[in-house]
ZAROFI-772799 format. One record per residue (C-alpha): chain; residue in one letter; x, y, z. Coordinates in nm, 4 decimals. Layout:
N
A, A, X, Y, Z
...
END
This chain:
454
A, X, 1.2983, -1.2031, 2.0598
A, X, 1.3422, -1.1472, 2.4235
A, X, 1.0433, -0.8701, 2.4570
A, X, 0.7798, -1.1417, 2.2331
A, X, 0.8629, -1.4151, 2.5302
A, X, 0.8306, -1.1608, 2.7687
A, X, 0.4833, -0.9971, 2.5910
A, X, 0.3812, -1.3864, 2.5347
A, X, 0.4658, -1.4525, 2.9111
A, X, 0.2854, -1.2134, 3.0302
A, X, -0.0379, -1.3026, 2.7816
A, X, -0.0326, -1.6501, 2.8964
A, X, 0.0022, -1.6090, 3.2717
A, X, -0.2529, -1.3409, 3.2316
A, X, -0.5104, -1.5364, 3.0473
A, X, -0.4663, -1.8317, 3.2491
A, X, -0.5651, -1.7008, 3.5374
A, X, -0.8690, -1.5110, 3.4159
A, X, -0.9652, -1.8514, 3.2648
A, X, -0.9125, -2.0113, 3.5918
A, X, -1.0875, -1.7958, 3.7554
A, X, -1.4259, -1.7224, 3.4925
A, X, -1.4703, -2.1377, 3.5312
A, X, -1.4155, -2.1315, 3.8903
A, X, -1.7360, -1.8777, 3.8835
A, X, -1.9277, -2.1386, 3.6838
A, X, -1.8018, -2.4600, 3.8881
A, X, -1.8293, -2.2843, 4.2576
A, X, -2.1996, -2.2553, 4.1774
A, X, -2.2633, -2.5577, 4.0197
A, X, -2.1726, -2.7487, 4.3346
A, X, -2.3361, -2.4754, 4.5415
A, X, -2.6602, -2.6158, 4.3861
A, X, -2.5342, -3.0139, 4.3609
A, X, -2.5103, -3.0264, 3.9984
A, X, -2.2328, -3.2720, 3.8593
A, X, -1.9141, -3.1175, 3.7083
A, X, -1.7662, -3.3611, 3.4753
A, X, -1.4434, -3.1636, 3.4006
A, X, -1.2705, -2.8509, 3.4875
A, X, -1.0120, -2.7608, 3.1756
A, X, -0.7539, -2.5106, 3.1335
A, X, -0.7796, -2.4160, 2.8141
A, X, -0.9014, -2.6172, 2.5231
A, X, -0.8079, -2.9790, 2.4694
A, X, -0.9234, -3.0962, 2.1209
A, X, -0.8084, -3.4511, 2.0624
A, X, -0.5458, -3.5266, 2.3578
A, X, -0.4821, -3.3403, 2.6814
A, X, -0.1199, -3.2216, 2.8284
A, X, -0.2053, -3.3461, 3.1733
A, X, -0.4905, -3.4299, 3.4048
A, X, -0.6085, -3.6453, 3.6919
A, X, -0.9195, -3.7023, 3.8662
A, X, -0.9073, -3.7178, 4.2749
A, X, -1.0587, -4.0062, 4.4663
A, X, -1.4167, -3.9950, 4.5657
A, X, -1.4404, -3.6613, 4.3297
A, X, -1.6300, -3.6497, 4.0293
A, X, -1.4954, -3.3810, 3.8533
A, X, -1.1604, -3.4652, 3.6407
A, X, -0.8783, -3.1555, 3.6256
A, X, -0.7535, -3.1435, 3.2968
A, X, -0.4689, -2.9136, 3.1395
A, X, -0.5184, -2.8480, 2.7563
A, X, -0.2741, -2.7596, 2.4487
A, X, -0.4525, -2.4916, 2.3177
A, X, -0.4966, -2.1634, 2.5221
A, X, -0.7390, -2.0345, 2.3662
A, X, -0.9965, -2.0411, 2.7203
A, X, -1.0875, -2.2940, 2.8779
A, X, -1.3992, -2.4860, 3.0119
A, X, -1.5831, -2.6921, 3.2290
A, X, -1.8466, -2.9668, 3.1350
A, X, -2.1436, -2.9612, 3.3255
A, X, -2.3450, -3.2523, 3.3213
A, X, -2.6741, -3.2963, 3.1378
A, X, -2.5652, -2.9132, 2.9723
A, X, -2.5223, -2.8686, 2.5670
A, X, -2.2302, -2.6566, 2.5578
A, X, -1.9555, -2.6329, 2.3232
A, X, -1.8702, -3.0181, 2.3738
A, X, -2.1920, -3.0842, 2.2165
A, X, -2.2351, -3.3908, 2.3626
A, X, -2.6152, -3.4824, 2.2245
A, X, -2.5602, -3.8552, 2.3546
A, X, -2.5890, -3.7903, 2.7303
A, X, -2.9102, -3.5510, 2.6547
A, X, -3.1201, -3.8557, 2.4597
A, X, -3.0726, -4.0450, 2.8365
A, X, -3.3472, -4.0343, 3.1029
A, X, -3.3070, -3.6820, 3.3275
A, X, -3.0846, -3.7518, 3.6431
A, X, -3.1307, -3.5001, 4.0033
A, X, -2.7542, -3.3833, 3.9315
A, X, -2.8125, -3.2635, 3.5927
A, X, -2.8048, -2.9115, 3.5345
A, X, -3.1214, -2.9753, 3.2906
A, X, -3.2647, -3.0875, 3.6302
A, X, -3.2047, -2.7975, 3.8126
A, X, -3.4644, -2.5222, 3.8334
A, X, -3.4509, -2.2050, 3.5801
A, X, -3.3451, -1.9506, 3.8399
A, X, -3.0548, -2.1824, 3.9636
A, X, -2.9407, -2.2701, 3.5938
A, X, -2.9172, -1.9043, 3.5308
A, X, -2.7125, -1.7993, 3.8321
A, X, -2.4359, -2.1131, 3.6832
A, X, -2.4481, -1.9622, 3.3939
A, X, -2.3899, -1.5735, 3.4974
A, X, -2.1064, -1.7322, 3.7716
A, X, -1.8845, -1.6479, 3.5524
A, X, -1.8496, -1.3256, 3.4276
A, X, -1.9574, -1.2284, 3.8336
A, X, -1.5933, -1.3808, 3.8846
A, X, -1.4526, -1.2088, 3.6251
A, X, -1.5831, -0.8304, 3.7335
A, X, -1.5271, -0.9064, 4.1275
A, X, -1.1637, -1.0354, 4.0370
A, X, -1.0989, -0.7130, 3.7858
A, X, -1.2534, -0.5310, 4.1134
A, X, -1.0069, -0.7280, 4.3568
A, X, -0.6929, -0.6544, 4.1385
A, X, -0.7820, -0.2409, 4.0925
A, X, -0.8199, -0.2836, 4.4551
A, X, -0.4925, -0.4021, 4.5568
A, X, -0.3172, -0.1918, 4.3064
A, X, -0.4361, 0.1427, 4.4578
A, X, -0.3350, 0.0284, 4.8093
A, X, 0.0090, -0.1081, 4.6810
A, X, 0.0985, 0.1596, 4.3976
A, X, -0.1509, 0.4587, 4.4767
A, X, -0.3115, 0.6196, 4.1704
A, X, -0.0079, 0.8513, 4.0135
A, X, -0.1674, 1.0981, 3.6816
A, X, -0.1196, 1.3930, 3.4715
A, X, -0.3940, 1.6564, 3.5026
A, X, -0.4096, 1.7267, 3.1535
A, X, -0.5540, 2.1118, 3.2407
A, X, -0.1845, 2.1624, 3.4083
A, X, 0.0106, 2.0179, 3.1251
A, X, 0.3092, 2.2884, 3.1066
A, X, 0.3558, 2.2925, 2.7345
A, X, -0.0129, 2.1258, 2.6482
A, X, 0.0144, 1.8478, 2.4212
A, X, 0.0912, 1.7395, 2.0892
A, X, -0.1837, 1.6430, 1.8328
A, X, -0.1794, 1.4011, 1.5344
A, X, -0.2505, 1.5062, 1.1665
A, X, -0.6072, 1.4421, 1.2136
A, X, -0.7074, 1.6498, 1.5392
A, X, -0.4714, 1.9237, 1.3741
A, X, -0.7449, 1.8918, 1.0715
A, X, -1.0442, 1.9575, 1.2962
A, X, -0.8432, 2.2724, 1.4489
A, X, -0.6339, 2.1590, 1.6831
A, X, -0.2853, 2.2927, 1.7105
A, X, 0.0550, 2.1489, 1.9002
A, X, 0.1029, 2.3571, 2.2420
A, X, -0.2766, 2.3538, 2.3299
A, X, -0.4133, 2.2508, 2.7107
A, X, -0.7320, 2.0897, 2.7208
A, X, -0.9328, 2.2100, 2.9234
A, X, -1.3097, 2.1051, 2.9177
A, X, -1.5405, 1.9424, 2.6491
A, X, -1.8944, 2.0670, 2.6505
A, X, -1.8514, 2.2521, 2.9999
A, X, -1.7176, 1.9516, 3.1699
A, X, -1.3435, 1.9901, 3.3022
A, X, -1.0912, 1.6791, 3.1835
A, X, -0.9116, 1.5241, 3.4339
A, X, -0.6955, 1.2836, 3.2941
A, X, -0.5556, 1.1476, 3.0116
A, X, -0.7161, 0.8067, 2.8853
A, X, -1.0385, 0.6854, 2.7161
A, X, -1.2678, 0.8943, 2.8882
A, X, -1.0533, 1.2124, 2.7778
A, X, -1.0672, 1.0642, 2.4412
A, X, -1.4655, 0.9953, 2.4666
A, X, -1.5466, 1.2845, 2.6105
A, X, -1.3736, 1.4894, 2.3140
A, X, -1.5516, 1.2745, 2.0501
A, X, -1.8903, 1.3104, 2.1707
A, X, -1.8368, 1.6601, 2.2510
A, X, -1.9556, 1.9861, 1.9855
A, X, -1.7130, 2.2185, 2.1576
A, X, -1.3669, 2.1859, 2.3185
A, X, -1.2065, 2.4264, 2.4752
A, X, -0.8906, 2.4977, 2.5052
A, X, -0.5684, 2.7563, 2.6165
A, X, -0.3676, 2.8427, 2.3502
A, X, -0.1089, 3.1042, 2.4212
A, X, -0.2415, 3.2077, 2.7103
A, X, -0.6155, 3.2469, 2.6342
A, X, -0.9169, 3.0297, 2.5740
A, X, -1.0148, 2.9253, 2.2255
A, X, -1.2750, 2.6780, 2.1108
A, X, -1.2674, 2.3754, 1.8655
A, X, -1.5662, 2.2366, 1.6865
A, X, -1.5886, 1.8889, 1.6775
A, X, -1.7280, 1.6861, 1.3427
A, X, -1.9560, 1.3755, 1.4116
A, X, -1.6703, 1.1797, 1.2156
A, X, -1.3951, 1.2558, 1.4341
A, X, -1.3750, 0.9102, 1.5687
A, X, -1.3956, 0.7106, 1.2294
A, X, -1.1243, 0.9180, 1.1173
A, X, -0.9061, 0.8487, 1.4395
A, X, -0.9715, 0.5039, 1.4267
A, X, -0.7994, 0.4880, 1.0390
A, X, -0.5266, 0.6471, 1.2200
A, X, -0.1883, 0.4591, 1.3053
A, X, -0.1146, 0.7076, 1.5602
A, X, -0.1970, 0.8720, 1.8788
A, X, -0.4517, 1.1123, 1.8582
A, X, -0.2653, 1.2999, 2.1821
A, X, 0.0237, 1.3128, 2.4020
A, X, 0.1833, 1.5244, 2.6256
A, X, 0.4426, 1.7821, 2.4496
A, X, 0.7661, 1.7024, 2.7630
A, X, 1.0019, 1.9847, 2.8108
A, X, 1.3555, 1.9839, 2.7052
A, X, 1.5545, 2.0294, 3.0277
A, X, 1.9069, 1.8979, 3.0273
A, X, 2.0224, 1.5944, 3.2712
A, X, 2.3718, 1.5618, 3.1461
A, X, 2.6422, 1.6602, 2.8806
A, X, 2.8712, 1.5187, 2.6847
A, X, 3.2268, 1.6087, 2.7723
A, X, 3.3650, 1.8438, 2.5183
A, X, 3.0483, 1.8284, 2.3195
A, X, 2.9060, 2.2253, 2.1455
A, X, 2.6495, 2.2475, 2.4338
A, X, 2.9054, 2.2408, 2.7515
A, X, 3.1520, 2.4439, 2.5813
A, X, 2.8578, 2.6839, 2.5164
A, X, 2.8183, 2.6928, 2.8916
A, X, 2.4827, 2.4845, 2.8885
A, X, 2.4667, 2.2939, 3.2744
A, X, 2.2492, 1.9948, 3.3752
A, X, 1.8754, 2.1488, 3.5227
A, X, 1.8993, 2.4001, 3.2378
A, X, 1.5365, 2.4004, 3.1008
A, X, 1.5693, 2.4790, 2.7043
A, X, 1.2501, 2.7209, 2.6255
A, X, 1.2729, 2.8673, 2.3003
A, X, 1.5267, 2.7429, 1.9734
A, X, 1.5637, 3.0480, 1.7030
A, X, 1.3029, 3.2908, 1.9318
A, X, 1.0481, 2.9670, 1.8965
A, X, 0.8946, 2.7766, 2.1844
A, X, 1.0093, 2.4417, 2.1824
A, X, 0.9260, 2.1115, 2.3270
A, X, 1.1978, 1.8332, 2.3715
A, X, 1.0226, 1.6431, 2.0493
A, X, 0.9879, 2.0057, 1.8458
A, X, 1.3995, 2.0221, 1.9024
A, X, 1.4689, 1.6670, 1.7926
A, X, 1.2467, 1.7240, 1.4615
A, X, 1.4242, 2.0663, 1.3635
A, X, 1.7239, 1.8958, 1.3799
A, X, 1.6823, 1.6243, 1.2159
A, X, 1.4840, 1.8387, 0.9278
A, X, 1.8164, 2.0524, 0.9233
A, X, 2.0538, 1.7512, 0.9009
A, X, 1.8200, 1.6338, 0.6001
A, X, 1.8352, 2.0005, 0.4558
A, X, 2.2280, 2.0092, 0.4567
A, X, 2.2669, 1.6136, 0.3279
A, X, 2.0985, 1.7693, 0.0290
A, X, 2.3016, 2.1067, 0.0087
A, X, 2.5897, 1.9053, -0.1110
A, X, 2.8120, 2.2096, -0.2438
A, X, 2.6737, 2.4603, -0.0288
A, X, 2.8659, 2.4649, 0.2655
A, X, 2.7691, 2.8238, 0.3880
A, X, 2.4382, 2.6815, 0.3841
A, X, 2.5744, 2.3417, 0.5883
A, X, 2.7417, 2.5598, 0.8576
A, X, 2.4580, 2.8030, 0.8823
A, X, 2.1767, 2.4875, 0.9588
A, X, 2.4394, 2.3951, 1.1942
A, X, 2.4041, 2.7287, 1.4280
A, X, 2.1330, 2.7187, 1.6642
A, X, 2.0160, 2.9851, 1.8959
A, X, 1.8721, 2.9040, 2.2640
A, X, 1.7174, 3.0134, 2.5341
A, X, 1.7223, 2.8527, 2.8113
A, X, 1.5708, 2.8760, 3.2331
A, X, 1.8738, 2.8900, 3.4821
A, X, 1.7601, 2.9547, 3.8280
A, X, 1.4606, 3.1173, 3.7216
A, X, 1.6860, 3.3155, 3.5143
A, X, 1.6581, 3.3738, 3.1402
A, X, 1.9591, 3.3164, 2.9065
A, X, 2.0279, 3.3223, 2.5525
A, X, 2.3258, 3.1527, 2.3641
A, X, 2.4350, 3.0447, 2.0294
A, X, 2.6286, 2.6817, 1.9623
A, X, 2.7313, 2.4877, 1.6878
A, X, 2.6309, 2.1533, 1.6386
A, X, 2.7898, 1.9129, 1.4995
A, X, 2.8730, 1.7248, 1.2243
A, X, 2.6075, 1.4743, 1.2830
A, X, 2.3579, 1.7608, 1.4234
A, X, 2.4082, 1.6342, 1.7855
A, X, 2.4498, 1.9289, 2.0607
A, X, 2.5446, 1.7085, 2.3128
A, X, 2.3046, 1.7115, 2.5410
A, X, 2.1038, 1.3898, 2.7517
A, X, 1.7727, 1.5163, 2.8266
A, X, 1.5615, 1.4230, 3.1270
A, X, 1.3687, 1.1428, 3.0667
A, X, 1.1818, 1.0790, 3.3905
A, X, 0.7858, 1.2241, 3.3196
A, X, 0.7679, 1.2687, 3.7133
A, X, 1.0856, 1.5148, 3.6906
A, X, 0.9286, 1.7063, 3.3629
A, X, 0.5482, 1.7238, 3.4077
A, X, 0.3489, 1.7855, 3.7258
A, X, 0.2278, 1.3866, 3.8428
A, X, -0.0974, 1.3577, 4.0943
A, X, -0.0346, 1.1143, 4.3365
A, X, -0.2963, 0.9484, 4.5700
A, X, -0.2592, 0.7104, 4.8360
A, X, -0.5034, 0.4514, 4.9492
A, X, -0.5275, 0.2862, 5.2604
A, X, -0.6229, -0.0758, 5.2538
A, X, -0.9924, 0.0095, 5.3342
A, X, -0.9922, 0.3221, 5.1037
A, X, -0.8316, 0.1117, 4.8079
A, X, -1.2016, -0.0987, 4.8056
A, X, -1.4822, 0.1589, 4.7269
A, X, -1.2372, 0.3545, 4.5157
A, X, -1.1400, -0.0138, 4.3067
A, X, -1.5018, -0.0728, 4.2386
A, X, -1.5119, 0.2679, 4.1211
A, X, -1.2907, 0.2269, 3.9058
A, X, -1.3662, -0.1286, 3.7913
A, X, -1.7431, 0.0213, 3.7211
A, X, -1.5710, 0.2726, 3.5337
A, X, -1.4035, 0.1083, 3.3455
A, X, -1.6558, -0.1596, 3.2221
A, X, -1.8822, 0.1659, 3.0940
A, X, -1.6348, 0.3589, 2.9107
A, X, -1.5358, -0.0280, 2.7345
A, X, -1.9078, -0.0572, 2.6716
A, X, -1.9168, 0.3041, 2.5601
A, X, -1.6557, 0.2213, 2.2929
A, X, -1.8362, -0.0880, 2.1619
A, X, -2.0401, 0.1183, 1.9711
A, X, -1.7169, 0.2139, 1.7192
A, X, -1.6749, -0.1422, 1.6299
A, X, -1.9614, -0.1809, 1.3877
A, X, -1.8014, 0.0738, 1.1783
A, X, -1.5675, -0.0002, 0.8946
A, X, -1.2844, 0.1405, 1.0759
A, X, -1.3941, -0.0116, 1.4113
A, X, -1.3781, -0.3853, 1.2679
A, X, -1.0543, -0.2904, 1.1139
A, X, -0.9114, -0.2330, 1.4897
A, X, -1.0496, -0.5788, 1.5754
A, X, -0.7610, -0.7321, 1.6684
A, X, -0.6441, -1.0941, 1.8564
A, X, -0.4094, -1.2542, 1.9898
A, X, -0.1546, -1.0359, 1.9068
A, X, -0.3328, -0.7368, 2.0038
A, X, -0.3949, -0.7994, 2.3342
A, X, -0.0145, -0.9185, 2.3720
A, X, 0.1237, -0.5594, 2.2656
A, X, -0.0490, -0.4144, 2.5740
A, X, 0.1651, -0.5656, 2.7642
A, X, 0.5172, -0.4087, 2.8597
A, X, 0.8091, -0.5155, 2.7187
A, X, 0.9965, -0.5231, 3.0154
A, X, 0.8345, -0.7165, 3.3210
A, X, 0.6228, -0.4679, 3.5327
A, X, 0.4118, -0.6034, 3.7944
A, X, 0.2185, -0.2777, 3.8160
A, X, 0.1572, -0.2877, 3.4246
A, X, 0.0784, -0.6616, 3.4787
A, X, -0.1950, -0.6510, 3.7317
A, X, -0.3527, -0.3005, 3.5750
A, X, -0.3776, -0.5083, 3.2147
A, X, -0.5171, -0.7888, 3.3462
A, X, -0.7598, -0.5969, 3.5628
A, X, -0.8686, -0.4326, 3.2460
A, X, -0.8477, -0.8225, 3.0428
A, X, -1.1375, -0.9085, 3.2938
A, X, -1.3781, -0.6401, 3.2487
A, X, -1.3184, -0.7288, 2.8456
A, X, -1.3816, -1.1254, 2.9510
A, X, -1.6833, -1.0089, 3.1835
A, X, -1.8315, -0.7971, 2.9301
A, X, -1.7678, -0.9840, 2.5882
A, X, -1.9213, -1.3555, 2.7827
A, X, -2.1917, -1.1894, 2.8771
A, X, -2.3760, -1.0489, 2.4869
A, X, -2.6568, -1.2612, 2.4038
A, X, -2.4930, -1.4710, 2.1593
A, X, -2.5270, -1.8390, 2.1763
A, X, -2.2007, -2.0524, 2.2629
A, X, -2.1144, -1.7315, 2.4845
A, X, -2.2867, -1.7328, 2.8915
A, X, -2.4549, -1.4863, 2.7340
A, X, -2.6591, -1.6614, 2.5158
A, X, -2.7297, -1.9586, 2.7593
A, X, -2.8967, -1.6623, 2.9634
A, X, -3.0791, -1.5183, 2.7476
A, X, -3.2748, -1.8708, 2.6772
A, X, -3.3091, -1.9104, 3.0676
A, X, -3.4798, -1.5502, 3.1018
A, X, -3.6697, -1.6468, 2.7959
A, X, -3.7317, -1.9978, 2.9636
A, X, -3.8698, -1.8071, 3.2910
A, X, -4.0689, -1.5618, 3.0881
A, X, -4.2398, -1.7884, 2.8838
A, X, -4.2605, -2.0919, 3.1249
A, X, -4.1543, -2.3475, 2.8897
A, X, -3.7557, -2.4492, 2.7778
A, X, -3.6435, -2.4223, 2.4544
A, X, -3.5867, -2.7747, 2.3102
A, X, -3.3142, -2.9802, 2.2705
A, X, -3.2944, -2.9235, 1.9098
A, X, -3.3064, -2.5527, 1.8886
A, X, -3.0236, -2.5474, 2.1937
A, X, -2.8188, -2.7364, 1.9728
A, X, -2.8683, -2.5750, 1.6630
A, X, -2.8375, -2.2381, 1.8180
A, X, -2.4851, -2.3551, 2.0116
A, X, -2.3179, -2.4408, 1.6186
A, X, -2.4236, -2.1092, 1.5108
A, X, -2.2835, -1.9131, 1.8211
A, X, -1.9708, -2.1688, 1.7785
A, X, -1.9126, -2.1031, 1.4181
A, X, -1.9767, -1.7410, 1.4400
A, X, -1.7134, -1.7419, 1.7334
A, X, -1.4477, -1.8998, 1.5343
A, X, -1.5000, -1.6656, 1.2348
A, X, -1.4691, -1.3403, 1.4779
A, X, -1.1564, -1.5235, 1.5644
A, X, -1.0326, -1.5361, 1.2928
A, X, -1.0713, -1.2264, 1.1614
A, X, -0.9047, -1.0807, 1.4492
A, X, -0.5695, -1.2502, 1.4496
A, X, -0.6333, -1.2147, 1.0405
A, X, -0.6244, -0.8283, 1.1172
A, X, -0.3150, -0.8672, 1.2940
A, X, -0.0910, -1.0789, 1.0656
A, X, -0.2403, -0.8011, 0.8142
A, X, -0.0933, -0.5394, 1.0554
A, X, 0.2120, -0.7186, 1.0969
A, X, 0.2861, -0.7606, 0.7487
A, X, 0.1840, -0.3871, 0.5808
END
């Protein structure tokens, strides 16, 4: 219960402000150009509002909704999704944003989602000047990584290092690792020492999208931290910094030990009058780095299949970690960078949502909640809703009425063909984008009370 309020924290306070500041974009230029706001709400506020209030001589009321869903502001003399048809039948006032010429309308209308990308910009700014940028070079991994069932299909196999797809070297892990793999005919990669190549199907996405799992993560070595007093792996002489290599002559990883034993403990709860065979599952061979020394030694676990060992948990104390440091100045170029980044590879990935496994990932409320961490991490906060911007940016601005999007793409149509749409067809075309909002949003918190439940 505690990590939903924290997740749901975290969602609201995050939303909020992007919502806050997306209709800041809109209202900033609105007054810029003298056109009336009527009201600037925090999220939506069908029948009754939590709070609001309207400052003297202003004529823009501040208005706090129930249902944070978005939010809005009503511009006057505007169909938008308050549909208010009554004030458009009256006689055209200067502060109307009907009044207002086409190339002002459209700059309203895009204020937004500008907002939206300079804040994502701002907040990728500050991060790298307060945290630095800390990664894994993937090429470096020391024990490569481990693959899911589907990327061992394609060819694949648990130790690998990834090294380049198509020629071009990976970096880092993330979505443009994950892209570039994808879209790649040929990855190569080290296995045991020497390069090998795997093909890649045009599929390969589709079928990691119907996955539940990752398709990759680093394989972390097993190097000891601490020991349980008395336990089979002090009295076998095992010390804390010892780095466990090989189990039964077999490279391991820390996750390769934990699933042998716990296949062995499953072999000997089924060998229920064999207890030669019990006690033999229960020997395990080592070998293990000391000093840059190689050892080998033989323990008994026990009863339970526990060796007594606490492993090193800490990735900066197991894998190599790239850390760069920005100074205030530094931190801008390299946050638009990575804000511009960022909005491509998202735009790159659109393309996997019109497939049947791509709508399937659709996913709400919910969704975008798990991102967050469970535990409060300013870090996490700020990079997630960095990222929640570019999404807000990008998704307001598709050509699809009831979105900014779609208000733009009549204005460029408007200053094209030199006439406006009418009234009508606005309003018309606003209950289509509306409805075909609400079912997308549906269907994505459907997907994840479907998730939830199976």
């Amino acid at each position: 219960m505690e990590t939903f309020l924290i997740k749901a924290l975290q969602l609201i306070l995050s939303l909020s402000l992007l919502v806050i500041i997306h209709e800041m974009g809109h209202f900033l230029f609105a007054k810029l150009f003298k056109t009336r706001v009527e009201k600037f709400c925090l999220f939506f506020d069908p029948w009754f509002t939590l709070f609001k209030f309207k400052p003297k001589k202003s004529e823009t009321e501040y208005a706090l909704g129930w249902l944070p869903l978005g939010g809005y502001v009503k511009i006057s003399g505007m169909i938008d999704e308050s549909m208010d048809t009554e004030q458009m039948k009256q006689p055209v006032k200067p502060w109307e944003f009907r009044a207002k010429p086409a190339w002002q309308r459209l700059l309203i209308m895009v204020g937004g989602v500008v907002f939206n990308f300079l804040l994502a910009i701002f907040i990728y700014s500050m991060i790298l000047f307060a945290w630095g940028d800390a990664y894994i070079p993937v090429q470096k991994a020391p024990l490569g990584m481990d693959f899911n069932e589907t990327m061992h299909q394609v060819g694949f196999r648990d130790g690998d290092v990834l090294i380049s797809a198509d020629g071009v070297p990976f970096e880092r892990m993330g979505t443009d690792l994950l892209t570039g793999i994808v879209d790649a005919r040929q990855v190569t990669v080290l296995r045991d020492g020497q390069p090998a190549s795997v093909y890649i199907p045009d599929n390969l996405m589709d079928r990691l999208l119907a996955d539940s799992t990752r398709f990759a993560d680093f394989r972390y070595p097993y190097v000891v931290d601490s020991l349980a007093a008395g336990g089979p792996a002090q009295l076998a002489g095992l010390q804390p910094g010892d780095s466990i290599t090989h189990m039964d002559g077999r490279s391991i990883s820390f996750q390769d030990f934990l699933l042998t034993m716990a296949e062995r403990r499953t072999r000997a709860e089924t060998a229920t009058t064999d207890d030669s065979l019990r006690t033999a599952l229960r020997q395990v061979n080592l070998t293990y780095v000391r000093n840059g020394l190689t050892h080998d030694l033989t323990l008994e676990a026990d009863t339970a299949f526990k060796v007594g060992v606490y492993a090193v948990m800490q990735t900066d104390r197991l894998l190599p970690v790239v850390q760069k440091e920005y100074t205030f100045f530094a931190s801008i170029p390299a946050g638009i960078e990575l804000g511009v980044n960022t909005l491509a590879g998202y735009v790159d990935q659109m393309k996997y949502l019109f497939s049947k496994e791509g709508a399937k990932q659709l996913g709400g409320f919910g969704t975008i909640g798990s991102i967050f961490p469970a535990t409060w991490d300013w870090h996490q906060f700020w990079y997630m809703t960095a990222f929640l911007s570019i999404i807000l940016a990008f998704m307001n601005i598709l050509p699809i009425p009831a979105l900014d999007g779609g208000h733009v793409l009549f204005l460029i149509y408007e200053i094209v063909a030199r006439r406006k749409p009418s009234d009508k067809f606005m309003e018309r075309a606003q209950m289509a984008g509306m409805f075909l909002l609400f079912a997308l949003l549906i269907w994505a918190n459907l997907n994840d009370v479907l998730r939830f439940l199976f």
